[in-house]
LUMLODREN-518799 format. One record per residue (C-alpha): residue in one letter; y, z, x. Coordinates in pm, whole numbers, padded with zeros to 5 digits, always signed. Example, Ala and Ser with C-alpha at 12.3 -4.5 7.8 and 13.67 -1.06 7.14 Angstrom:
BEGIN
a-00450+00780+01230;s-00106+00714+01367;
This chain:
BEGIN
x+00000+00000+00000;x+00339-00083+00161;x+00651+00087+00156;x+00824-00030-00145;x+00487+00079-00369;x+00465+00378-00183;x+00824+00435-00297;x+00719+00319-00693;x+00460+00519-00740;x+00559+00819-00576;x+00898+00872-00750;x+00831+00621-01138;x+00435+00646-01114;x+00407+00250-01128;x+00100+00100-00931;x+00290-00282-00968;x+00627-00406-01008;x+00759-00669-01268;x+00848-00999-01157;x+01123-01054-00956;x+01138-00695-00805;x+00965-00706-00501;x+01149-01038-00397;x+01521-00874-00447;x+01432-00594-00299;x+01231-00727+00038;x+01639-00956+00015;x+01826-00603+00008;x+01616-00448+00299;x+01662-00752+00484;x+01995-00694+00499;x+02062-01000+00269;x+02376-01000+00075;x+02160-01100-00335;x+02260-01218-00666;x+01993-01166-00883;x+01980-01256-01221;x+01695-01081-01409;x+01653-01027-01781;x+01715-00778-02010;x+01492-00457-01960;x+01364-00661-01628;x+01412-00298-01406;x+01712-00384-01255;x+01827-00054-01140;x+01478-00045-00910;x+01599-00319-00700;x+01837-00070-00535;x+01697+00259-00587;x+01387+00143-00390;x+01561+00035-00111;x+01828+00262-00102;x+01526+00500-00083;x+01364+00337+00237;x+01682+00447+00471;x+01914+00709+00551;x+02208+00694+00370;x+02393+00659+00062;x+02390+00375-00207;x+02679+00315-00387;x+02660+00153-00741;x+02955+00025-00913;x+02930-00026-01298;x+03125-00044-01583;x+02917+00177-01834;x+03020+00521-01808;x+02780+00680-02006;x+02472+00476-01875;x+02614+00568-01537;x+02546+00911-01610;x+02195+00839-01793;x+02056+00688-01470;x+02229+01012-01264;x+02050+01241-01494;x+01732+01085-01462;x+01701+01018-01101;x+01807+01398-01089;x+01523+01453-01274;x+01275+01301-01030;x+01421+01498-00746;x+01678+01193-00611;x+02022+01330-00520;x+02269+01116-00729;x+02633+01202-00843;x+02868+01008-01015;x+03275+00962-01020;x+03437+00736-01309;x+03794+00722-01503;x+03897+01074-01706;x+03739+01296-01421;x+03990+01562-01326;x+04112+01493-00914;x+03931+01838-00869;x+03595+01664-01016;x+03631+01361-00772;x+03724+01588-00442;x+03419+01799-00445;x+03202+01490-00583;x+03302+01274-00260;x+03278+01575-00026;x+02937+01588-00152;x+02849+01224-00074;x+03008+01275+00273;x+02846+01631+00377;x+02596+01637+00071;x+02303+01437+00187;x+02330+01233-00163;x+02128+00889-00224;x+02331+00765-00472;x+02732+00764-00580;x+02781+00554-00910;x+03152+00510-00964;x+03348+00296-01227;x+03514+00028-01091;x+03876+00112-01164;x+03786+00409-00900;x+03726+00186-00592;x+04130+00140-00533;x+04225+00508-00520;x+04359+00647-00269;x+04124+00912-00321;x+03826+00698-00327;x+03907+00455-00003;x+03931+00734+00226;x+03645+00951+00152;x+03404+00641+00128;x+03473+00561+00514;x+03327+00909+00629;x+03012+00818+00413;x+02694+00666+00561;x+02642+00350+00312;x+02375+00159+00347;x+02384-00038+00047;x+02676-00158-00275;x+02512-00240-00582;x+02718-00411-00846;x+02597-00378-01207;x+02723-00670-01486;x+02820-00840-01211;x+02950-01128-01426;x+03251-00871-01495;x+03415-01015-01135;x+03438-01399-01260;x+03711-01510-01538;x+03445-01732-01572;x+03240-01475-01744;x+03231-01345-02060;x+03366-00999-02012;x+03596-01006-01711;x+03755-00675-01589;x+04012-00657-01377;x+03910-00401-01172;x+03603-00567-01074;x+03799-00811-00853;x+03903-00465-00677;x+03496-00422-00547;x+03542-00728-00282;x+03780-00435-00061;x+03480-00217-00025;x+03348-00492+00227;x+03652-00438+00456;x+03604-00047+00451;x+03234-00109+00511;x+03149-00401+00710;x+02846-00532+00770;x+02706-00330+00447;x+02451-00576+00238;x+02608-00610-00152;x+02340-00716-00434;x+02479-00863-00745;x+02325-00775-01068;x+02332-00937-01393;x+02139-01090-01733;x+02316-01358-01828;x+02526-01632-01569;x+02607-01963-01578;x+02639-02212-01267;x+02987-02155-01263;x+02951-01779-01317;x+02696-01759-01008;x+02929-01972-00795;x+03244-01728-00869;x+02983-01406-00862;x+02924-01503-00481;x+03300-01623-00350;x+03491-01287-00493;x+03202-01071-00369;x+03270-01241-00009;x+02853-01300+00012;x+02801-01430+00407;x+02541-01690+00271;x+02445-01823-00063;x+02142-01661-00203;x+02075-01651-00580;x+01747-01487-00720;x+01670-01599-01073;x+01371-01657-01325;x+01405-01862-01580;x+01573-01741-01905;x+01278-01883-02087;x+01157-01630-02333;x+00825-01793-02430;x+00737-01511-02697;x+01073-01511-02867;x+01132-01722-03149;x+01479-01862-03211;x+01545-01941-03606;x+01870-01985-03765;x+01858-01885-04159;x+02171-02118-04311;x+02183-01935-04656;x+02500-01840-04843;x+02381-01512-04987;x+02281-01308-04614;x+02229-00955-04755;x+01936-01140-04980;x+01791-01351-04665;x+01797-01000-04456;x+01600-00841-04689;x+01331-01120-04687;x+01308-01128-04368;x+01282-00734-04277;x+01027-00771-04541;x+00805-01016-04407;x+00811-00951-04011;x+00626-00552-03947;x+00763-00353-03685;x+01101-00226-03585;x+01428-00426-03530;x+01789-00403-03500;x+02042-00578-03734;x+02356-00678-03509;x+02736-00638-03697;x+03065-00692-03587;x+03233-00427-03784;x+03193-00088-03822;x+03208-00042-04169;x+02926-00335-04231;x+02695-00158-03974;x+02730+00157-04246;x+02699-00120-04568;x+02411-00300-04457;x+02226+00018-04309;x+02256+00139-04702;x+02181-00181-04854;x+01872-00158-04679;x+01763+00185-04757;x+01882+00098-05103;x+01593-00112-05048;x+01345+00096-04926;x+01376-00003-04545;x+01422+00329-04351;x+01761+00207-04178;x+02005+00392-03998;x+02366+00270-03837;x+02537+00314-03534;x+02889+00232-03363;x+03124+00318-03106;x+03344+00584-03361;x+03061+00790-03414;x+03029+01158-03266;x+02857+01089-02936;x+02603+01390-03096;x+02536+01151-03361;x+02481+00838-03168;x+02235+00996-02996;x+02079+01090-03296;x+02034+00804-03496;x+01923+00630-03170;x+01590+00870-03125;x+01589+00826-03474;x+01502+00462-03437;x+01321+00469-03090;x+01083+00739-03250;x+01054+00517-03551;x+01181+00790-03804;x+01402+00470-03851;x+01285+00126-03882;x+01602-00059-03825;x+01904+00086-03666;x+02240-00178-03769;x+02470-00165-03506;x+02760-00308-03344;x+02785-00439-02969;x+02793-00110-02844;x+02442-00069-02887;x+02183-00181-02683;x+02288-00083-02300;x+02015+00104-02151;x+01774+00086-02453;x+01411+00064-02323;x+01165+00015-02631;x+00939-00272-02601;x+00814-00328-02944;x+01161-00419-03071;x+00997-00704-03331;x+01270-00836-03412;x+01669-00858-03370;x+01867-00990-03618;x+02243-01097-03568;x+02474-01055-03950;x+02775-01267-03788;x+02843-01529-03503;x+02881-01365-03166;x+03173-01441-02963;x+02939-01574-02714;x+02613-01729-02584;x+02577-01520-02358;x+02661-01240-02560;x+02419-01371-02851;x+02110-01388-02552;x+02145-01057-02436;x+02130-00880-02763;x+01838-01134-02894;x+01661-01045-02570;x+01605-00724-02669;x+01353-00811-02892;x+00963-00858-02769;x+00981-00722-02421;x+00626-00629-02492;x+00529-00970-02460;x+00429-01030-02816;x+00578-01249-03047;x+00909-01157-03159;x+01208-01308-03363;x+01594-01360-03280;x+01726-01480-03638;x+02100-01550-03652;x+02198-01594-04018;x+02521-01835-04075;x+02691-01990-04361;x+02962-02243-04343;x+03221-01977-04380;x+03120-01846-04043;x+03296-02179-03877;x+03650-02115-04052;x+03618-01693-03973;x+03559-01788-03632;x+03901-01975-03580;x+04060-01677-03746;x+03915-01437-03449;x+04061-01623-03183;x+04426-01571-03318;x+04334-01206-03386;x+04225-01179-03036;x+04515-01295-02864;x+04812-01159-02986;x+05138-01313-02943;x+05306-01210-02630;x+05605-01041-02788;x+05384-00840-03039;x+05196-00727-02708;x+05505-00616-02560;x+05576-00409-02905;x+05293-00194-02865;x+05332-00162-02512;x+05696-00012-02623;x+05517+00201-02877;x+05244+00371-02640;x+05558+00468-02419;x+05729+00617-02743;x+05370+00736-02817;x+05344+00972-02532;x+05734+01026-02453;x+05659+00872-02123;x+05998+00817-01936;x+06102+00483-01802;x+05961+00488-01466;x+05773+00774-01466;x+05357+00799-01601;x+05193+00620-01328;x+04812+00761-01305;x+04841+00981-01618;x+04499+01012-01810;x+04589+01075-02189;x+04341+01146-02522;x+04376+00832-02688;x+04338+00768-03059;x+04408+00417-03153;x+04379+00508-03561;x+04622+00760-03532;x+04857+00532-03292;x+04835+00270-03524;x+04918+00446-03830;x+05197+00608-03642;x+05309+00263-03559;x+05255+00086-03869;x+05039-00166-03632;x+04717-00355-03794;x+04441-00174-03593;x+04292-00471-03385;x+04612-00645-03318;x+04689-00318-03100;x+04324-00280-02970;x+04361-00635-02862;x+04706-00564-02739;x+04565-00279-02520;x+04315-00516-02382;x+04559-00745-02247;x+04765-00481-02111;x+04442-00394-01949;x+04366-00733-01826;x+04708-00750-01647;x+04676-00430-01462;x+04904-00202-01646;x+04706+00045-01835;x+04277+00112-01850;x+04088+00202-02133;x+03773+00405-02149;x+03479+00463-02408;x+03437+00766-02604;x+03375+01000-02305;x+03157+01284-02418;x+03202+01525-02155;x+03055+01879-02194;x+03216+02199-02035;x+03227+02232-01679;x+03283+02489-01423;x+03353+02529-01050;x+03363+02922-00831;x+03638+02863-00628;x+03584+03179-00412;x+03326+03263-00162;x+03035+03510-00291;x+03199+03782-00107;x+03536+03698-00221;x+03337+03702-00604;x+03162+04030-00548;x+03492+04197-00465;x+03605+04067-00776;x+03308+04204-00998;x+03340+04541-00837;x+03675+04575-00888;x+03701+04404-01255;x+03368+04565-01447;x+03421+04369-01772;x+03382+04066-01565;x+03074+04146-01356;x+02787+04084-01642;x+02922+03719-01741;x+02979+03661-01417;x+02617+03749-01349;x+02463+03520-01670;x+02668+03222-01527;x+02493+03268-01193;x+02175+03338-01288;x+02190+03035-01546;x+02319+02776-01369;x+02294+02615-01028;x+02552+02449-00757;x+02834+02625-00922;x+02979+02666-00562;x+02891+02366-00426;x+03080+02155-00737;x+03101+02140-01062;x+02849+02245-01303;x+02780+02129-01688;x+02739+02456-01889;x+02652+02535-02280;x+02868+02784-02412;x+02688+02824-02731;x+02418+02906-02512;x+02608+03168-02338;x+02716+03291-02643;x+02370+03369-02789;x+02283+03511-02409;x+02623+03765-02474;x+02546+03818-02847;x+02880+03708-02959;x+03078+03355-03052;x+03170+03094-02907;x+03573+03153-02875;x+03514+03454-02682;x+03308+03278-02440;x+03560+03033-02429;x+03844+03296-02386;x+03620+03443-02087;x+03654+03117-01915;x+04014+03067-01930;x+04064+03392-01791;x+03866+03363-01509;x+04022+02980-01486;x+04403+03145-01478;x+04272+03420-01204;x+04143+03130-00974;x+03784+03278-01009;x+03677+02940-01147;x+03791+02576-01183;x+03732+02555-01588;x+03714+02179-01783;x+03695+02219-02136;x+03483+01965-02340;x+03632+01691-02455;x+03509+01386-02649;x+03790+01155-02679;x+03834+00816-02548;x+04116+00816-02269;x+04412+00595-02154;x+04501+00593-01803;x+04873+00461-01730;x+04785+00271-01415;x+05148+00184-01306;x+05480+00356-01410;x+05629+00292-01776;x+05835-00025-01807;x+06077-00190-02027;x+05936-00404-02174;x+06126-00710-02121;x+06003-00589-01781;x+05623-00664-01866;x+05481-00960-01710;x+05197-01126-01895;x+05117-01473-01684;x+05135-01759-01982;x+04922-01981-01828;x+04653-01678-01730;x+04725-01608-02114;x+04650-01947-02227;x+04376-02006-02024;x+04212-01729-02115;x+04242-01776-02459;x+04069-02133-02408;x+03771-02023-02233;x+03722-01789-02505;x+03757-02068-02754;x+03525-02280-02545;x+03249-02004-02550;x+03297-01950-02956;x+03301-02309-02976;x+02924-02298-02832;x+02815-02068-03080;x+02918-02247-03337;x+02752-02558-03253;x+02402-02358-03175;x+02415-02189-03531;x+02536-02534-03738;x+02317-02765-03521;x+01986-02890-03696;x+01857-03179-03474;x+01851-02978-03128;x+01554-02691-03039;x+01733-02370-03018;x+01557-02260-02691;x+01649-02582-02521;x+01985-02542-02611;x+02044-02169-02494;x+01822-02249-02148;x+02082-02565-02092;x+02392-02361-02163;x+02241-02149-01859;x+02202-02472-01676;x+01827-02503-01727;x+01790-02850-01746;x+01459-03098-01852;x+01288-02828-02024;x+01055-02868-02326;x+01132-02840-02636;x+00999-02498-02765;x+00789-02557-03084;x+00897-02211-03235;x+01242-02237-03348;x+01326-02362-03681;x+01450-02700-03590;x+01063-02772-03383;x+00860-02650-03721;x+01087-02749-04018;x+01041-02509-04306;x+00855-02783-04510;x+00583-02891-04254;x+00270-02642-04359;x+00448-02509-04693;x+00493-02181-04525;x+00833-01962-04452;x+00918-01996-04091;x+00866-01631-04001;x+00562-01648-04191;x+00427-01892-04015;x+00459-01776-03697;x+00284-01403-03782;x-00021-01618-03932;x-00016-01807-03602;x-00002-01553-03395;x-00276-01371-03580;x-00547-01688-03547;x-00467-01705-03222;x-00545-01329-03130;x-00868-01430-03373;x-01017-01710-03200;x-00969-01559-02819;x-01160-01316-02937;x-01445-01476-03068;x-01595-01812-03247;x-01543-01930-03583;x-01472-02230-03787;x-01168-02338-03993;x-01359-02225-04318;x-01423-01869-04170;x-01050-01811-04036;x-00874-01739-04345;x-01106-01446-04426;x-01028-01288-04049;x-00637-01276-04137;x-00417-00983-04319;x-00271-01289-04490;x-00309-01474-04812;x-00583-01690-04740;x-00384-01994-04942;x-00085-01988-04694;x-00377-01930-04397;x-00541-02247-04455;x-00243-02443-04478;x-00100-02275-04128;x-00447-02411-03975;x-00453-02706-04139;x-00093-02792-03989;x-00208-02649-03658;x-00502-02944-03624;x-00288-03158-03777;x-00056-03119-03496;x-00272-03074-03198;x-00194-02753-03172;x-00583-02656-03257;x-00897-02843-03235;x-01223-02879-03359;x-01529-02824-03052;x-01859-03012-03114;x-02022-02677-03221;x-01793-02671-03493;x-01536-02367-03366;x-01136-02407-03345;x-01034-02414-02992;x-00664-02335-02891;x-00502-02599-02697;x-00273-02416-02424;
C-alpha cells in the first residue's frame, strides 16, 4: 500500500479512491501547479488533505463558503487533523491568535475566505508560516468568465509573491474552455495542466416537462419516480408553497432557504438526509456540502440563471450510480420572466448610487470615515427603512461588492466564544482573591479545552444547567469577567454582516466602470440566453447539449433524455419508462428469461412492461438469443 492509501485509510477508512483522486494528488505532491475539474460529490477536498498530509507544513485553503469552511474544520478536527479557520465577521482578536496558531501551532490546515488574503493582518503572519500547499475551492470565482465571479478572488494570485515556489491546485465542478484558460493566467500557473473527466453523467437522465400547469406535472412526477429528491426554487416564499402543496399531497416535504434560523436549516436538512422528509424544496443555497447518494431525483421549478448553475444542482442527483432524473419543468412564460431578471439584476447606475447613499445614512457613517467596519446587516429592515424594492437593493449591494467598495457575508451563525487572557497563575490569583468567581471559573476549565491557547466555542445553556440557574446570569458572568480582562468574551450572533471595505463616499464620488457594467450584464444575458434555448429546444439531446456547452465535442447522443425517446414511442410516460427499463435490465443480468416471462419479474403493470420491451427489441436496444432469452446489448 503506498503513501497516499496509507494516508486514506488511516484517517477516512477508504481501502480505494474515486476516480480522478489519485492522479491530482500524485500532480500536487509533484509539486505541479493543477486545475482539476471533478464533479459534484467527486471528494474534492481529499485531493489536498492527502497531500497536505504527506509533508511538514501547513495547507492553506481559500474558499468562499463560510459555513462549509467550518464543516470541513470541524470534521477534520474530529479525526485528529489540526485545522483552524479565519473568514469575514471574525473579531481582529479571533484572527491574531488564529494566525499565531498556524505560525507556532503546528496546524495542517488554515481555511480563510478570500476577502481575508489582502489584510494587512493576513499578509504578514502568512510569511512566518511553513506552507506547503494553496488550495483554491470554486475556483471559477477568479474568472469574469465564470458564473459567480468575486472580486476578491482575483486578490489569491498575491499569495504566490509572499510564497514562491508554493504549488496552487485549482478546484472546481463546472468550467468552460474559456473559464479553464482564465482559471490558469490569474492564478499565475508556471505550466498548463488541466485534470478533468468528462461531465458525462451516464446514469442521469435529462427530461424537460413543457406543461403549463407545473404544480400538477410535480406531483406526477414525485409520484411516479421512488426515492428522495430535491425540488429547486428561486424564491423563498415558493420553496415554503410548493413544500405545502406537496404535503397537501401526501409527499412528506420540507423547505429550506437562506432566511431561515441557521438552527432550523440544519434541521430540516437531517430531516431530509434521514428521510423523515422525502423532498426538501429549496433555493440555491442548498446543496453545498450535501453528501447523500441516493438523491433519485432533482427537480428544478424555474429556469436557472445558468448552465452551469442548472448542472451542478442536477448533479446532485444519482451519485450512487443508479439511475436518476434531472427534470426541468418550463412553460413559455419562463422565456418573457427571464428578460425581466436581467433588468432586475442590474440596476441602473444612479439607483445603485441611491442605496449606496442610504447604507451611509443607514449606519450614520461619516463622509470619509467607515473603512473596515463589520456591521449586522438586515436588508428587510434597510429596505423598508428606505422605501427600496428588496432585490433592487440586494442587487445594488452586489455591485457595490463587485467594485470593491463594500462585502457581504451569509447568515453567520456564530456561537459564543471565549478567550483567558491571563496566565494560570495570573487566574489563580484572581480566584483566590474574588471567591464568587472561582467555581465558574473552574466549570469553564474543566469543560472546555484551548481556552488559553485561543478562542473556544462554549454553550451557555449548558453552563447554565451545570450552575443550576438561567441563561442571563451566565451571560452576565461573562461580561464581567470580559470588562475585568479575565477573558476575551464574543457573544453569539447570527446575523449576516456588511463590511465597509473602503471609507464612505459621496456618491457622485462612486465609480462603477460602464463598460465593466455593461459587459457584465451581457455575459449574464449570454449564459440565461443558454438556458433558455436548452429548456425550449426539442430537436437537440439534452446531454449532448450540456457536455458541448462544457466544450465536449462529438459525443453521442444519450438515448435517455426526452428529446432521444419521445413520449409517444412505447406508449409509456418518460419517467416511467426509464424505471421499467432499468428494472429489466437489473432482471435479465441476473438471470435468463424470455420476453413472455419478463413482465411477471417487474413491480410494474405488466401492460406498460410489455410495451417497454417490445420498444426495447424494436430498437436494438434488446435482443432475442437462439435459446430464446433477451440479451442486453451494451
Amino acid at each position: 500500500m503506498d503513501i497516499y492509501s496509507q494516508i486514506l485509510n488511516r484517517y477516512w477508512g477508504f481501502s480505494s479512491f474515486r476516480p480522478l483522486q489519485e492522479e491530482i494528488i500524485r500532480s500536487v505532491a509533484e509539486g505541479r501547479d493543477t486545475l482539476a475539474l471533478m464533479p459534484t460529490g467527486g471528494g474534492k477536498s481529499l485531493t489536498f488533505q492527502i497531500p497536505a498530509l504527506m509533508s511538514e507544513g501547513i495547507c492553506i485553503v481559500v474558499t468562499p463558503l463560510i459555513a462549509l469552511m467550518r464543516d470541513q474544520v470541524e470534521n477534520l478536527v474530529k479525526r485528529g487533523i489540526k485545522a483552524l479557520a479565519v473568514y469575514s465577521g471574525m473579531s481582529r482578536a479571533e484572527i491574531d491568535i488564529a494566525l499565531d496558531n498556524c505560525v507556532y501551532g503546528d496546524y495542517k490546515f488554515l481555511y480563510v475566505s478570500p476577502e481575508r488574503l489582502g489584510t494587512e493582518i493576513f499578509r504578514e503572519r502568512v510569511k512566518k508560516m511553513k506552507v506547503i500547499l494553496v488550495a483554491v475551492d470554486e475556483a471559477h470565482c477568479i474568472s469574469q468568465w465564470g458564473y459567480d465571479f468575486r472580486p476578491a478572488y482575483l486578490q489569491i494570485v498575491s499569495l504566490r509573491e509572499l510564497l514562491p515556489g508554493v504549488p496552487v491546485l485549482a478546484l472546481t465542478a463546472t468550467a468552460t474552455a474559456d473559464v479553464v484558460d482564465d482559471i490558469q493566467q490569474k492564478l499565475s500557473f508556471s505550466a498548463p495542466n488541466v485534470i478533468r473527466t468528462s461531465f458525462e453523467r451516464k446514469n442521469l437522465h435529462y427530461l424537460v416537462e413543457a406543461t403549463e400547469d407545473k404544480h400538477r406535472k410535480l406531483l406526477d412526477i414525485i409520484s411516479c419516480i421512488p426515492g428522495s429528491g430535491i425540488v429547486y426554487a428561486r424564491s423563498r416564499r415558493k420553496t415554503a408553497e410548493l413544500a405545502r402543496f406537496l404535503s397537501n399531497n401526501r409527499i412528506r416535504a420540507t423547505f429550506y432557504h437562506a432566511g431561515l434560523p441557521s438552527s432550523s436549516r440544519t434541521a430540516r436538512q437531517n430531516d431530509w438526509m434521514k428521510g423523515r422528509a422525502r423532498v426538501i424544496v429549496a433555493t440555491n443555497a442548498f446543496g453545498m456540502g450535501i453528501d447523500k447518494s441516493d438523491v433519485r431525483f432533482v427537480i428544478h421549478f424555474d429556469l436557472t440563471d445558468t448552465l452551469e448553475a442548472y448542472f451542478q444542482e442536477a448533479g446532485r442527483a444519482g451519485r450512487d450510480g443508479k439511475v436518476a432524473f434531472a427534470v426541468l419543468l418550463y412553460d413559455e412564460s419562463d422565456s418573457s420572466n427571464a428578460a425581466k431578471r436581467v433588468a432586475m439584476k442590474f440596476p441602473e447606475k444612479q439607483v445603485i448610487k441611491q442605496v449606496y447613499q442610504s447604507l451611509g445614512s443607514y449606519y450614520q457613517i461619516p463622509y470619509g470615515g467607515g473603512k473596515g467596519t463589520i456591521l449586522e446587516f438586515n436588508i428587510a429592515d434597510f429596505a423598508s427603512r428606505y422605501k427600496l424594492n428588496v432585490m433592487t437593493a440586494w442587487y445594488s449591494l452586489k455591485a457595490l461588492e463587485t467594485e470593491g467598495y463594500i462585502e457581504l457575508t451569509d447568515e453567520i451563525n456564530s456561537p459564543p466564544k471565549i478567550h483567558f487572557t491571563v496566565s494560570r497563575d495570573e487566574l489563580y490569583r484572581f480566584q483566590v482573591a474574588n471567591a464568587a468567581f472561582d467555581g465558574f471559573i473552574k466549570l469553564l476549565l474543566r469543560t472546555y479545552s484551548g481556552v488559553f491557547s485561543g478562542f473556544s466555542a462554549i454553550d451557555e445553556d449548558f453552563l447554565a444547567r451545570k450552575t443550576r440557574t438561567d441563561r442571563d446570569v451566565v451571560y452576565r458572568y461573562l461580561v464581567r469577567l470580559n470588562n475585568l480582562n479575565i477573558i476575551k468574551y464574543i457573544p453569539q450572533r447570527r446575523s449576516p454582516l456588511l463590511i465597509m471595505n473602503t471609507e464612505r463616499l459621496d456618491a457622485n464620488s462612486l465609480y462603477i466602470s460602464s463598460s465593466d457594467y455593461r459587459i457584465r450584464k451581457e455575459r449574464y444575458m449570454s449564459k440565461l440566453m443558454s438556458v433558455v434555448r436548452y429548456a425550449s429546444s426539442s430537436g437537440n439531446c439534452r446531454s449532448v447539449m450540456l457536455l458541448d456547452y462544457f466544450d465536449e465535442k462529438d459525443v453521442p447522443r444519450c438515448g435517455n433524455c426526452d428529446v432521444c425517446r419521445k413520449e409517444d414511442s412505447s406508449g409509456v410516460g418518460r419517467v416511467e419508462f426509464d424505471l421499467i427499463r432499468s428494472s429489466i435490465q437489473e432482471i435479465i443480468r441476473h438471470g435468463n428469461y424470455t420476453p413472455d416471462e419478463l413482465p411477471a419479474k417487474t413491480d410494474f403493470p405488466p401492460e406498460k412492461t410489455i410495451k417497454v420491451i417490445r420498444w426495447l427489441l424494436d430498437n436494438g436496444q434488446l435482443e432475442r438469443g437462439e435459446d430464446g432469452f433477451v440479451r442486453w446489448r451494451e
